[in-house]
Z-matrix of the N, CA and C atoms (Angstrom, degrees):
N
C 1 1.432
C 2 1.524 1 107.57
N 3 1.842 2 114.04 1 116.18
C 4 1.240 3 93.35 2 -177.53
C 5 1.809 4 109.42 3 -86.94
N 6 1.592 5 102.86 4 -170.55
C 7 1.179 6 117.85 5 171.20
C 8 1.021 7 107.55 6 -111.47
N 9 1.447 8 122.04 7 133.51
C 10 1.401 9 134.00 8 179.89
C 11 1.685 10 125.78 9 -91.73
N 12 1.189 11 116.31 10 103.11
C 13 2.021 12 103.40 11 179.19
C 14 0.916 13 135.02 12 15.84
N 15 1.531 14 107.83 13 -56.87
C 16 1.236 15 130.74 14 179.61
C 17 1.083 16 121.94 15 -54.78
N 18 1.847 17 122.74 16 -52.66
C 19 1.226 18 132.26 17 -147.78
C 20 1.828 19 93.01 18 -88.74
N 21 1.605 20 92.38 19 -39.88
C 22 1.636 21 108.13 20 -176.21
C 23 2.209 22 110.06 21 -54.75
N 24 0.976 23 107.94 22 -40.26
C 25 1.608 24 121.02 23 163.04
C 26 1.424 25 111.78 24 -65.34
N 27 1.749 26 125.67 25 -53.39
C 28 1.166 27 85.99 26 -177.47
C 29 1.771 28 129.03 27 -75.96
N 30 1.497 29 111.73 28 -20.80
C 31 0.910 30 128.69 29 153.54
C 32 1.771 31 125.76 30 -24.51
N 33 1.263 32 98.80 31 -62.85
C 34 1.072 33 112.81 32 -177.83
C 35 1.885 34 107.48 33 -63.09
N 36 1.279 35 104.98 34 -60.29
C 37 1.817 36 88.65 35 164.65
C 38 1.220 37 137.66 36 -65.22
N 39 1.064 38 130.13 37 -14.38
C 40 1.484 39 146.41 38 177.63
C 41 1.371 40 96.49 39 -63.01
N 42 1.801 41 112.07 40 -61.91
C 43 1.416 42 112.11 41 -173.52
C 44 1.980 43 97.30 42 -57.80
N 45 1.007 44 121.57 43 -47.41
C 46 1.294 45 126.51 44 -155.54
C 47 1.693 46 105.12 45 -67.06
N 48 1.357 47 127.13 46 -25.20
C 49 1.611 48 147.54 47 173.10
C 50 1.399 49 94.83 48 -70.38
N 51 1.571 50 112.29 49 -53.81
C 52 1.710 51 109.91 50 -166.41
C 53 1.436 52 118.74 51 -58.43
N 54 1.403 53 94.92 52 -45.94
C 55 2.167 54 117.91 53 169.18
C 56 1.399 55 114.65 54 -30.29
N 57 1.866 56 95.31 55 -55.42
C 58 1.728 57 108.17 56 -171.03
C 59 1.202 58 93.98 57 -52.03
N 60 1.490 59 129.88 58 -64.78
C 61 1.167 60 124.49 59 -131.73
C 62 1.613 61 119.43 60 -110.96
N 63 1.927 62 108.84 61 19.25
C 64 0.760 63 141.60 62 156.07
C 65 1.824 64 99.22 63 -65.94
N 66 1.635 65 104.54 64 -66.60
C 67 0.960 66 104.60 65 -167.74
C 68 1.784 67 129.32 66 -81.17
N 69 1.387 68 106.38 67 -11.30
C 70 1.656 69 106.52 68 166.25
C 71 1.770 70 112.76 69 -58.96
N 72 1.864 71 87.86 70 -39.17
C 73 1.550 72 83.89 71 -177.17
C 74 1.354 73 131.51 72 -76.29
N 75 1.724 74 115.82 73 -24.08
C 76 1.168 75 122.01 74 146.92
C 77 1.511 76 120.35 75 -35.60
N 78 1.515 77 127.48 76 -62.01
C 79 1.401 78 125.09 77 -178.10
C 80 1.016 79 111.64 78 -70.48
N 81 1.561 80 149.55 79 -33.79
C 82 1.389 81 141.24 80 139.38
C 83 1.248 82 113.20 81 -2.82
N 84 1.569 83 109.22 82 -63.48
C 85 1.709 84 101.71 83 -152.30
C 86 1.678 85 104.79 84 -102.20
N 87 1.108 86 126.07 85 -11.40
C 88 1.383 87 140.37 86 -170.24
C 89 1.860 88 106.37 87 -121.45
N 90 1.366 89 119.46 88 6.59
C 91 1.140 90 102.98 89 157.69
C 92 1.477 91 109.19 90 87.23
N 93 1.286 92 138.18 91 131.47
C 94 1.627 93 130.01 92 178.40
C 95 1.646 94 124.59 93 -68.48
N 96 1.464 95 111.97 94 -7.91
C 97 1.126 96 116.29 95 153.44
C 98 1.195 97 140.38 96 -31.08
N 99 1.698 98 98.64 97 -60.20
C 100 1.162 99 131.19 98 -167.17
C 101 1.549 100 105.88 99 -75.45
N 102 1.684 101 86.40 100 127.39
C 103 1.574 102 113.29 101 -165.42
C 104 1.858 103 102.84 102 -101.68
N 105 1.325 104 135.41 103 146.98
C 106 1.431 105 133.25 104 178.79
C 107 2.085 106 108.59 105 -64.18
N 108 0.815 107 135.90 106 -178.49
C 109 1.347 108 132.43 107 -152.37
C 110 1.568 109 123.54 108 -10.64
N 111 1.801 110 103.12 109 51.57
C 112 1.472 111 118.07 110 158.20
C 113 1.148 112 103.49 111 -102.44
N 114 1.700 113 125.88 112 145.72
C 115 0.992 114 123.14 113 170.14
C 116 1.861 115 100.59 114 -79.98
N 117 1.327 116 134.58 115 153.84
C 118 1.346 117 143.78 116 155.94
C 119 1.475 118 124.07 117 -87.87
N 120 0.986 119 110.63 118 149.35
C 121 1.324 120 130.85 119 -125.58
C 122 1.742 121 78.31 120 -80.85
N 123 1.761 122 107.62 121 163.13
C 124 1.542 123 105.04 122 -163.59
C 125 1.535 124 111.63 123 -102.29
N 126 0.877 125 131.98 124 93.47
C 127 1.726 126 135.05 125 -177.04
C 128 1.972 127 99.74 126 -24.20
N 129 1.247 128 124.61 127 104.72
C 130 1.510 129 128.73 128 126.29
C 131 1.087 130 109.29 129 4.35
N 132 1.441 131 145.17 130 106.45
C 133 1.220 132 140.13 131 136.83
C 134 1.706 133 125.53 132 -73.89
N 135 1.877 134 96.85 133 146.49
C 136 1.629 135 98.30 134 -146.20
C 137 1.536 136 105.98 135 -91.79
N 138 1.171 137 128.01 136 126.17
C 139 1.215 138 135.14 137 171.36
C 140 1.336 139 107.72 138 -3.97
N 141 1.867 140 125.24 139 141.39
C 142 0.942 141 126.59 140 145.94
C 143 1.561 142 129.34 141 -47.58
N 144 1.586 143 124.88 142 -163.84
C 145 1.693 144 127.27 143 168.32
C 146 1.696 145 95.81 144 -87.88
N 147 1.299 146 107.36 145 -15.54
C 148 1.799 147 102.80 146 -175.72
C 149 1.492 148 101.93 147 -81.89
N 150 1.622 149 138.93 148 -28.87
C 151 1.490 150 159.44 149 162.24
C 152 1.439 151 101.95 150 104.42
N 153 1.674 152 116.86 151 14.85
C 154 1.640 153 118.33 152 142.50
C 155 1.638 154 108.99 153 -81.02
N 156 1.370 155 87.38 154 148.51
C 157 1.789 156 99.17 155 153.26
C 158 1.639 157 110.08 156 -74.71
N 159 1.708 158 98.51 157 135.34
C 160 1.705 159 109.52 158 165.99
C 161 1.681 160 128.76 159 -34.20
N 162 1.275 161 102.67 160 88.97
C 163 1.953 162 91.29 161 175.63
C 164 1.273 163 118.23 162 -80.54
N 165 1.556 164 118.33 163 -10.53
C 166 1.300 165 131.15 164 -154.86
C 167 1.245 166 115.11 165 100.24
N 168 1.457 167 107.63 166 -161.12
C 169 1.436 168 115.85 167 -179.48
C 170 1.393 169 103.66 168 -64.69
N 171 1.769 170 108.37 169 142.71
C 172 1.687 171 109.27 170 146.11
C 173 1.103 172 137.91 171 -95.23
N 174 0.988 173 131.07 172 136.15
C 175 1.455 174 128.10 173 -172.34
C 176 0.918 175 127.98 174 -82.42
């Protein structure tokens, strides 16, 4: 079954629409900084009820 130009184009923009808006939403949530194989920056974790952070168990 071939593929026809046509089908191969719209294809081809659909994927190319999906990309954009892969990537607006990426910069949405990560800030315009944020570059593709950067890691982002590591969220602070919030004090326990003791006002340490969790190490796990103590021994």
């Amino acid at each position: 079954m071939a593929t026809s130009r046509e089908t191969f184009t719209q294809v081809k923009d659909i994927l190319r629409k999906l990309d954009r808006s892969i990537d607006a939403a990426r910069e949405r949530r990560t800030g315009p900084d944020h570059r593709p194989g950067m890691a982002a920056p590591a969220r602070p974790q919030p004090p326990q009820s003791n006002g340490r952070a969790d190490h796990g168990p103590t021994p």
